[in-house]
N, C-alpha and C positions, 0 to 999 in steps of 0.2 A: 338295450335289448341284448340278451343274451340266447347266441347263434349256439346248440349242441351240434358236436360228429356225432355219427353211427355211433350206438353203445354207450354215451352217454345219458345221462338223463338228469333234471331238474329238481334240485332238495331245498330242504332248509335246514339251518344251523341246528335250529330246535329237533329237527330228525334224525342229527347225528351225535347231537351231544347232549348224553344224558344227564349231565350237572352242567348246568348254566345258572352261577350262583355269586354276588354282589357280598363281599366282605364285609364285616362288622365296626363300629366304631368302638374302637377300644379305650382304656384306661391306661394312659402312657408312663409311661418311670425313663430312667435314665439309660438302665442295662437289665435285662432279666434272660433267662434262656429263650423268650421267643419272640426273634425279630418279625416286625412286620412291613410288610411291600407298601409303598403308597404310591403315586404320581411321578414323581418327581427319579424315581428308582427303575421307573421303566424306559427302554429305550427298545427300536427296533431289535440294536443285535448285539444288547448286553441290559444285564440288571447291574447297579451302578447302585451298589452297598454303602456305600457311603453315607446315600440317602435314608439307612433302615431307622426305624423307629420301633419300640418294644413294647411287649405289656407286661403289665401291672403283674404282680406273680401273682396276687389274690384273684385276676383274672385267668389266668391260664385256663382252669378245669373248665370254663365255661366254652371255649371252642374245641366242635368233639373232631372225629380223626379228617371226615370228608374236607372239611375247611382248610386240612395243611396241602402246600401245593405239592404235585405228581411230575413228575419225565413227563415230558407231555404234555402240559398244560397250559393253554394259550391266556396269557394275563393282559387284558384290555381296559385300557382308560375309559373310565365311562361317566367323567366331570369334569367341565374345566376345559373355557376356549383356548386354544394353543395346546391341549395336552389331552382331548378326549378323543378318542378313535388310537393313540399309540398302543400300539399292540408289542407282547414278547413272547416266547416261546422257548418254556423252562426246561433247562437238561438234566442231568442227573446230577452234574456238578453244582446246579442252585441250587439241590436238597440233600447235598451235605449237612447242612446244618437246617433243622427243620423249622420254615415259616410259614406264618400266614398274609392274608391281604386284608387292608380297609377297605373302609364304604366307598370307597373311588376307584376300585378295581375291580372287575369282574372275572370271576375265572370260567373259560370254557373249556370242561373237559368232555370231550370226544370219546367214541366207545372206538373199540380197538378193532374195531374192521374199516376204517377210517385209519389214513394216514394223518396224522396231526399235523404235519410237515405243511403237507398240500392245503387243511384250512388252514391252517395260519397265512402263506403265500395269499392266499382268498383276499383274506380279509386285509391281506397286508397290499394289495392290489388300486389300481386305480376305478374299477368299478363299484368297488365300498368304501373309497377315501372320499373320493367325490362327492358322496354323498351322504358323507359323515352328519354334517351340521342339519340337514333333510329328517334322520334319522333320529333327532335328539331332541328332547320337549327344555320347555323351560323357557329363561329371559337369556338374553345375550351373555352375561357375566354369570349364568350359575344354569345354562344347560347340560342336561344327562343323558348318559345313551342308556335306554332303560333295557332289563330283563328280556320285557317285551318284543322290544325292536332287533335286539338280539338275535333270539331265537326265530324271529320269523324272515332274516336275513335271507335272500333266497343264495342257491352257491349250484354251481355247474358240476354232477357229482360224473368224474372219470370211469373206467372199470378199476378195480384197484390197484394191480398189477402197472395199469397206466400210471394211476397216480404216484407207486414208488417211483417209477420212470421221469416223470416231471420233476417230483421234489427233489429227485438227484439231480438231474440237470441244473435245477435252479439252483441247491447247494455249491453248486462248478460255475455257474456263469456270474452270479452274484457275486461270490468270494473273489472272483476278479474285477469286478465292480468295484468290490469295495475296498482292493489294493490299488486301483487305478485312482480313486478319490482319495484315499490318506496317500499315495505319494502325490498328489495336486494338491493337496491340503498344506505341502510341506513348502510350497513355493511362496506363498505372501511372508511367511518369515525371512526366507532367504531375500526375497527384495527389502524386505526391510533392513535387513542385515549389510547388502550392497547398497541402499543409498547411505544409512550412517555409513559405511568405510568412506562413502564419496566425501561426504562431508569434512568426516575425522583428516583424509587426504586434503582436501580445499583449505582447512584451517590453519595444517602445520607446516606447509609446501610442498609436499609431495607431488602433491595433484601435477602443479608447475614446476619440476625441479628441471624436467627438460629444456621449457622452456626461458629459464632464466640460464641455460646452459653452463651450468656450475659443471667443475669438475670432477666435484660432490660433494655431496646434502654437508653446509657446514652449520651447527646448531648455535643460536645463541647462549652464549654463555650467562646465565644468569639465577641467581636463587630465590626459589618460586615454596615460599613457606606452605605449609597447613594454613586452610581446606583449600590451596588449590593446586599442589604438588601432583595432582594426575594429569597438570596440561602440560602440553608439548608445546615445548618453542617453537617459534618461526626461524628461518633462514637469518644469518646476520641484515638482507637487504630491509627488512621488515622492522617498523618500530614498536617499539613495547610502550602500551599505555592502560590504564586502567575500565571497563567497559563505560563508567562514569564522567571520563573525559573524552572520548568520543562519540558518546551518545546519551538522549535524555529520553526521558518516559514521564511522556503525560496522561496521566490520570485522568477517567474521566468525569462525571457527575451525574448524580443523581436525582433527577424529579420526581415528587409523589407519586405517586399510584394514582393517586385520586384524576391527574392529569392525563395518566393515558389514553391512546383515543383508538379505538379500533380499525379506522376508515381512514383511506388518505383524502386531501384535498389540499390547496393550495396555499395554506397556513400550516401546515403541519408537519414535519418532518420526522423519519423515522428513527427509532431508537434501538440502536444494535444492545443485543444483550448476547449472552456467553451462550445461552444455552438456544439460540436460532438462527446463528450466524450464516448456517451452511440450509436453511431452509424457510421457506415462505410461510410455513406454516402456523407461526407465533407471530406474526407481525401485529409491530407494537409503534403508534404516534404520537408525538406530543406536540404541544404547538410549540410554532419555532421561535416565538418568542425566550421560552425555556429551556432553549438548546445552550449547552456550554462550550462543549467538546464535540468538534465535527471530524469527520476520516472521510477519505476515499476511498477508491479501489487501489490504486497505489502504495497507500501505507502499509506500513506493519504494524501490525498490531496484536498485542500478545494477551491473551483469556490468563487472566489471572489467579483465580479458584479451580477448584477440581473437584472431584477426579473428573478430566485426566489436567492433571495441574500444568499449568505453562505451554500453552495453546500457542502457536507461532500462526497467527491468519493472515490473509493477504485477500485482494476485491471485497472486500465490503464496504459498503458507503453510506452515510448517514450521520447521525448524533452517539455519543457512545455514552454508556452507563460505566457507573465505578469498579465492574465487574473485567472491563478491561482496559486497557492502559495503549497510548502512542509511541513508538518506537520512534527515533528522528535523530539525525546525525548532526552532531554539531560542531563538527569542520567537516569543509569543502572537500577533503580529500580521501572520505570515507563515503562509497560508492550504496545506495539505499539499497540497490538488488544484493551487496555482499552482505550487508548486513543483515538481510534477512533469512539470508543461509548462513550463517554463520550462527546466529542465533537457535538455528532446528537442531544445533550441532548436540550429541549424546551426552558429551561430558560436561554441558553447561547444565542439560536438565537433569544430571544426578548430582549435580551442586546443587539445581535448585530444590530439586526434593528432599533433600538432608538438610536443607534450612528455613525452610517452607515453613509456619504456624497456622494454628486450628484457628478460625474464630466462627462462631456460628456453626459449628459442624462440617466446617467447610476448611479444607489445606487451600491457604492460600499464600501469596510472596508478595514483597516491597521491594518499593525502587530500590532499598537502604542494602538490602541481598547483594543485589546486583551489581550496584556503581563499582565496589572495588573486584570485582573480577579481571582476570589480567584479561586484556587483548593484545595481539599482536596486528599491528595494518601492513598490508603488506601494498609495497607503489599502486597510485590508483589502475598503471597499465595493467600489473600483472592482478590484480581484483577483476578485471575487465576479463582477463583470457580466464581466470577461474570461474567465473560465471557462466562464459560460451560454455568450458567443458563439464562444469557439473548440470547444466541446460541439456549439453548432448548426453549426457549419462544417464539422467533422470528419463528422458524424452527413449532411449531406448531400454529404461527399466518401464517407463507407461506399457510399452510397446509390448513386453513381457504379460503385464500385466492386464491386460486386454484379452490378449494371448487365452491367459489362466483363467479369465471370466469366462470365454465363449467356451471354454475345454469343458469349464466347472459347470458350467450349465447345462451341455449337452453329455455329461457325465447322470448330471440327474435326471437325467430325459431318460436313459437306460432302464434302471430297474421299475418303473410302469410300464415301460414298454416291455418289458420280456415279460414280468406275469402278467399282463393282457395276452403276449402273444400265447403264455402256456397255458391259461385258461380256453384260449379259442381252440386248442388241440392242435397246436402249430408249431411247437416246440421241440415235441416228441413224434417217434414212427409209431402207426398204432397195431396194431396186433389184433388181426378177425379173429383169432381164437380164445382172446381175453374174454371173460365172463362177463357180459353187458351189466354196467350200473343199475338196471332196472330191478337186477334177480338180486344184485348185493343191498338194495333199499328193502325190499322184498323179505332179507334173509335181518338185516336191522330190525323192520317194526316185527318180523314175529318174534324175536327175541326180547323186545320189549318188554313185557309183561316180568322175565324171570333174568333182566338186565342189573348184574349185579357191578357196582361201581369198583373204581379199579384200587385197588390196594393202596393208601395213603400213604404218607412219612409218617412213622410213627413219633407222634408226641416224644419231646423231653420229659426221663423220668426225674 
C-alpha cells in the first residue's frame, strides 16, 4: 500500500514516460560502429562495456534515431530469472559513443517535467523489486517484464521541486553506501591474505621462532632445485624429507552409476563426491557392499579436479569416489592436524596448479605431483604449539569474519531502506509552497497530444 503526503499524488510509469519501448534483435558481427546493451552490461550503478555486443553494418539504417539511448534513460532488464527487474540510469558519459539495446532491455524514457533520477530510485526501490517476479509472465526460466506491466507500474508522484530534493539526497546518502560496502568488500581478501601469511609463518618457523627460543631464525642450509626453489627452509631443528615419505594418498574408487541409490537405509552407505561435500543437497548411496575407500570426519582429504583445483577438506564421512584422494601420515611422528595445515599452505598449491593436467575437461593432479615435494617436519612438540597458534589465529580471523558478514548484511539493509523511506516523504523537508503533483500530472497529460520526444544521440555517420 502506498501512503501519499499533502501534495503528492498517484501515477503511472505509462503517465510519465512517453517512450516505453523493448529493443530489437539484431544481426551481430564482431566490431561495427554500433554497440549494443544487452543483460549482462547492466548493473544498478555502472554499464560494464565489456559485455557490448554489435551490429551487423548491413543492419545499422534499420534502427531510426528514438532507439539510440538519451542522458536519462532508465534501461530495464526485462528477461531472465536472476537479471530481470536490474535497472540503469544512463549519463551523458554512456553516449559518448552512440548505442542501442536488445530484446531483453527496455528503455524508459521519461518526459522532462519528471525528474528521471527520482523514477529510476522508484523502480530501483524495494516496492517494485519485490514484486518483480508478480509483475512478469512466462515459465520460470524464460519470464518477461512486459511493455505492459511497465507502463502500468503505479509510482508515488512528489511535487517536483520535491522530487529534485530527494534525488539529491539519495545521490549523498547512497554514494556512502556504496563507499561503506566496497571498503567491506575489501576485507574477505585481506583475511585471506592473513591466514596464508599464517600458514606461510607455521611452515617455515616463524610462527614458533619465539618459542623454540633461538637467538635467531637460523636457516637450513640446503639446495632446493627447480620447481621447488620458492620454498623456505625450516629452522636447522626441523628434518628435511620428501612430502612422499611422510605421507600417502589414497585414491578412491569408483562405482557405476547405475548403482547409485538416492535414499539412505541400513545397507547403504554414502558416497562423497567433490562436487557435494560441503552440502546435503546431492546426496548420493551405494550399497556397501561396493564401498572401497571409506573417510571420516577426521581425515584429510583433498578434491582432486577443479576448478578450484586442490581442495584441502576436513569432516566429511562416508565412501569416497576417484574424484578425491586420502591424506594419511606414514610415520608416527607427523602430527594429522599439521599436516592438514600444512597442506592449505599457498606455495604448495601454485606448484600444484603449474603441474596439474587436463583430462576430461577437467585440471586435475596425481599422487606422482606430489610425493617429491620437499617437506620439512618440524619435533612433534613444536607441530603441537603451531597448531594451538594458527587455531588461535584462524579462530580470531572467523571472528573478523562474522564480524564482516553481520556489517555486509546490514549494509544491504540500507539502501531499501532509504528509498522506502524517500518514497514515503520522509527523507526530505516538504515545502507548502511547492506546486502540488496533481497540477504537474495535470500540466503532463495536456501536453500529451503535442509531446515531442527528446532529442536522441545521433547515429554514426
Amino acid at each position: 500500500m502506498i501512503n501519499l503526503k499533502p501534495g503528492w499524488t498517484l501515477s503511472t510509469i505509462g503517465e510519465l514516460a512517453p517512450y516505453v519501448q523493448r529493443g530489437k534483435s539484431p544481426k551481430y558481427t564482431d566490431c561495427s560502429e554500433l554497440p549494443v546493451i544487452n543483460q549482462k552490461c547492466i548493473r544498478w550503478n555502472k554499464l560494464e562495456t565489456q559485455h557490448l555486443k554489435f551490429i551487423h553494418p548491413d543492419q545499422i539504417a534499420a534502427w531510426d534515431s528514438a532507439r539510440y539511448i538519451c542522458p536519462g534513460d532508465i534501461l530495464w532488464n526485462s528477461t531472465g530469472t536472476g537479471t530481470v527487474g536490474r535497472a540503469y540510469l544512463i549519463s551523458e558519459t554512456d553516449c559518448v559513443t552512440p548505442k542501442v539495446v536488445d530484446s531483453h532491455v527496455t528503455i524508459v524514457r521519461g518526459c522532462n517535467q519528471i525528474d528521471q533520477r527520482y523514477l529510476f530510485n522508484w523502480i530501483k526501490g524495494p516496492l517494485v523489486q519485490q514484486k518483480i517476479e508478480e509483475m512478469c509472465d512466462g515459465t520460470t526460466n524464460q519470464i518477461e517484464l512486459s511493455r505492459r506491466a511497465i507502463t502500468e507500474t503505479k509510482i508515488p508522484i512528489a511535487p517536483f521541486d520535491e522530487q529534485k530534493r530527494i534525488a539529491d539526497k539519495l545521490d549523498a546518502v547512497l554514494a556512502h553506501v556504496d563507499t561503506c560496502r566496497d571498503r567491506l568488500d575489501r576485507i574477505p581478501a585481506i583475511l585471506k591474505r592473513f591466514r596464508q601469511s599464517v600458514l606461510a609463518a607455521a611452515s617455515s618457523g616463524k610462527l614458533t621462532k619465539d618459542w623454540r627460543s633461538l637467538p635467531s631464525e637460523i636457516i637450513l642450509e640446503v639446495e632446493v632445485k627447480e620447481p621447488y626453489a620458492h620454498i623456505v627452509q625450516g629452522p636447522t631443528s626441523w628434518i628435511q624429507r620428501s612430502l612422499g615419505e611422510v605421507c600417502d594418498f589414497i585414491g578412491g574408487s569408483q562405482p557405476p552409476k547405475s548403482t547409485f541409490i538416492s535414499e539412505a537405509s541400513d545397507d547403504v552407505v554414502r558416497l562423497i563426491q567433490i562436487r557435494d561435500y560441503k552440502t546435503e543437497k546431492f546426496k548420493v548411496f551405494i550399497p556397501l557392499k561396493l564401498a572401497r575407500r571409506f573417510c571420516n570426519k577426521t581425515d584429510v582429504m583433498i578434491g582432486r579436479y577443479g576448478p578450484p583445483i586442490f581442495q584441502i577438506l576436513r569432516g566429511i564421512e562416508g565412501a569416497y569416489n576417484v574424484a578425491l584422494m586420502k591424506a594419511e601420515p606414514k610415520i608416527p611422528s607427523l602430527e594429522l592436524d599439521y599436516l592438514f595445515l600444512w597442506l592449505k599452505g599457498e606455495t604448495l598449491l601454485r606448484y600444484v596448479e603449474a603441474g596439474s593436467t587436463r583430462t576430461a575437461g577437467q585440471d586435475g593432479i596425481s599422487k606422482e605431483l606430489l610425493f617429491p615435494y620437499p617437506f620439512f617436519l618440524p619435533p612433534v612438540e613444536e607441530q603441537r604449539e603451531i597448531i594451538r597458534r594458527v587455531e588461535s589465529l584462524f579462530t580470531y580471523a572467523d571472528r573478523l569474519e562474522a564480524h564482516y558478514t553481520t556489517s555486509r548484511a546490514q549494509v544491504e539493509k540500507l539502501t531499501p531502506a532509504l528509498l522506502a523511506k524517500a518514497f514515503r516523504g520522509e527523507l526530505v523537508l516538504q515545502d507548502p509552497n511547492d506546486e502540488p503533483a496533481r497540477e504537474l500530472l495535470a500540466r503532463i497529460a495536456a501536453a500529451k497530444p503535442s509531446q515531442t520526444r527528446k532529442k536522441a544521440t545521433r547515429k554514426p555517420s
